[in-house]
C-alpha positions as CSV (number, residue, x, y, z in Angstrom):
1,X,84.7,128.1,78.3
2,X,88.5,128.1,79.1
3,X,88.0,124.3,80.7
4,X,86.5,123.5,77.0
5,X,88.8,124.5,75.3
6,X,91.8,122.8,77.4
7,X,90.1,119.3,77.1
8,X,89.3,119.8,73.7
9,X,93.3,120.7,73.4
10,X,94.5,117.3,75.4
11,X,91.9,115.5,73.3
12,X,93.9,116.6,70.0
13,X,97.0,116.1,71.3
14,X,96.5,112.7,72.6
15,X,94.9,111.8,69.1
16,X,97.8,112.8,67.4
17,X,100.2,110.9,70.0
18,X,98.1,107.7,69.0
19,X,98.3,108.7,65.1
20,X,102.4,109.1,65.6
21,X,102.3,105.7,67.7
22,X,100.2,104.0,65.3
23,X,102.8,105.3,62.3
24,X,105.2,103.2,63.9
25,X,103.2,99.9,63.9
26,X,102.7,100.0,67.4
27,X,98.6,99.4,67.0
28,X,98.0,98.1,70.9
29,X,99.5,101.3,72.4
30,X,97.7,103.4,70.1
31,X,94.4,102.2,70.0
32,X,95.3,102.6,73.9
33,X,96.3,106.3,73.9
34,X,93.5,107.2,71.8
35,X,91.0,106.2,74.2
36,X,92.6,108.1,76.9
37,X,92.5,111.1,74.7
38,X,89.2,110.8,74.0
39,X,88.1,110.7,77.9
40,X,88.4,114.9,77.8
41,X,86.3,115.7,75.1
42,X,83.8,113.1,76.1
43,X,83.2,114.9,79.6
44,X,83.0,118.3,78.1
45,X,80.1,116.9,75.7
46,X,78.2,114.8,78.1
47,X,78.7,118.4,80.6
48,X,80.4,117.2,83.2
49,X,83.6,119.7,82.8
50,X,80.5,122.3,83.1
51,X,78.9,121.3,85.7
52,X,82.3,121.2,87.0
53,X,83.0,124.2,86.7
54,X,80.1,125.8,88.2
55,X,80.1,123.7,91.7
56,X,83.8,124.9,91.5
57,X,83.4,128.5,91.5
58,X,79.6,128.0,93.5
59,X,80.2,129.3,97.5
60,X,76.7,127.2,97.9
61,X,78.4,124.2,96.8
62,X,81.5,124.4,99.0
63,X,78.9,124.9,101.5
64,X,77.6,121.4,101.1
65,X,80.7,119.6,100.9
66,X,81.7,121.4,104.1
67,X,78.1,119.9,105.7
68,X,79.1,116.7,104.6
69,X,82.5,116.4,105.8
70,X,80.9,117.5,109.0
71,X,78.6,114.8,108.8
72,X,81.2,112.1,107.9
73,X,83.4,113.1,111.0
74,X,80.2,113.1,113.4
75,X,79.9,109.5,111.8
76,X,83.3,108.5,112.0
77,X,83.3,109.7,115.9
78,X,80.3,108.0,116.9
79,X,81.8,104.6,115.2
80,X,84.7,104.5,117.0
81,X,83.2,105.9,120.6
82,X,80.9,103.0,119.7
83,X,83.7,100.3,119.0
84,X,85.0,101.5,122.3
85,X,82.5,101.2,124.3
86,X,82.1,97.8,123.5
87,X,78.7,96.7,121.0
88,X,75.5,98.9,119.9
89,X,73.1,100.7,122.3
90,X,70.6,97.5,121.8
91,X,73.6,95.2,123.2
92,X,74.5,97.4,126.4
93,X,71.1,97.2,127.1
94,X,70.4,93.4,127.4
95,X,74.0,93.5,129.5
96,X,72.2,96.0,131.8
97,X,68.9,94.2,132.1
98,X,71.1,90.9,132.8
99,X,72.8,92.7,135.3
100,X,70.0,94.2,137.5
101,X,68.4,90.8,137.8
102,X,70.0,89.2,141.0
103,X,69.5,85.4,139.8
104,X,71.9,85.6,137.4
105,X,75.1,83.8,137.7
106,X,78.4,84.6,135.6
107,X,78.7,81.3,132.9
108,X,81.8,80.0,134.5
109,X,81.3,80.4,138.3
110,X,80.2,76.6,138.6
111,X,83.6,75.2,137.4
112,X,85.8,74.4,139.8
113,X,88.9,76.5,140.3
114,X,92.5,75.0,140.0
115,X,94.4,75.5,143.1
116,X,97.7,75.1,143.7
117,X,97.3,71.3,144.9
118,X,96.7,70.1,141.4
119,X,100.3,70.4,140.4
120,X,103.7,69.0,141.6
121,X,105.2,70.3,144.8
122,X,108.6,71.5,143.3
123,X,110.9,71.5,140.1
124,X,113.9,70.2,139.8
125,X,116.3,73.5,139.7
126,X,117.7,74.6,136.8
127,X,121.3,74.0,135.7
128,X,123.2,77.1,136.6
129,X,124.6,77.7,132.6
130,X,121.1,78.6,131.7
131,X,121.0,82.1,133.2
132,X,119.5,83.7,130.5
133,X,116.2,81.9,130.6
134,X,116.0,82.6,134.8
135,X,114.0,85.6,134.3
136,X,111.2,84.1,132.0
137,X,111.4,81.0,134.5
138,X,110.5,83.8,137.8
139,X,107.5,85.3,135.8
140,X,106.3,81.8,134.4
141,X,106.5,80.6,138.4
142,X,104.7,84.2,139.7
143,X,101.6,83.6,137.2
144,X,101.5,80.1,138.1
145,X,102.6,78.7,135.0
């Protein structure tokens, strides 16, 4: 009853906003506010401030909403345990049937590996005003780059 009457209240006052902005020839803004103010007393006649209302004040309702955010955090859990773990319960099993058979050969173990004879024997050293770049040249050299 008391959420009624506050919509119906907002309703009136935003009606006579748009009246008092429509006085001064400002017909865009009104039209505008005056649908905003009717937004209040629509819900309360379609019964949607009552309903409302009721799942507001209803212990049974909470209830629910507490089951479903339980629900949605199971979910959400599951999803990321999933994501972690690397593909669906359908894709980790055609990984472990693939792996249990002994014929099976990893996709790139027939290409020939680079060894160290593919490249030139040494560098030419560099110039000793570029000392700042020495320690990216060491870690380039230790990966083999």
């Amino acid at each position: 009853m008391i959420a009624e009457t506050v919509c119906s209240a907002v309703s009136a006052a935003g009606l006579g906003i748009a009246a008092i902005t429509a006085y001064r020839k400002r017909f865009l803004a009104a039209t505008r506010i005056a649908a905003y103010a009717l937004v209040p007393i629509g819900l309360v006649m379609t019964g949607v401030v009552e309903w409302l209302a009721d799942t507001a004040f209803s212990p049974t309702a909470w209830a629910g909403f507490g089951v479903l955010g339980v629900a949605w955090v199971l979910f959400t859990t599951t999803r990321v345990v999933e994501r972690r773990r690397g593909g669906t319960r359908k894709e980790r099993r055609a990984a472990a049937r693939a792996a249990d058979q002994p014929d099976t050969m990893a996709p790139a173990a027939s290409a020939p590996s680079l060894g160290q004879g593919s490249r030139p024997a040494s560098r030419p050293a560099a110039p000793k005003g570029e000392d700042d770049f020495s320690d990216i040249e060491a870690i380039l050299k230790k990966h083999g780059i």
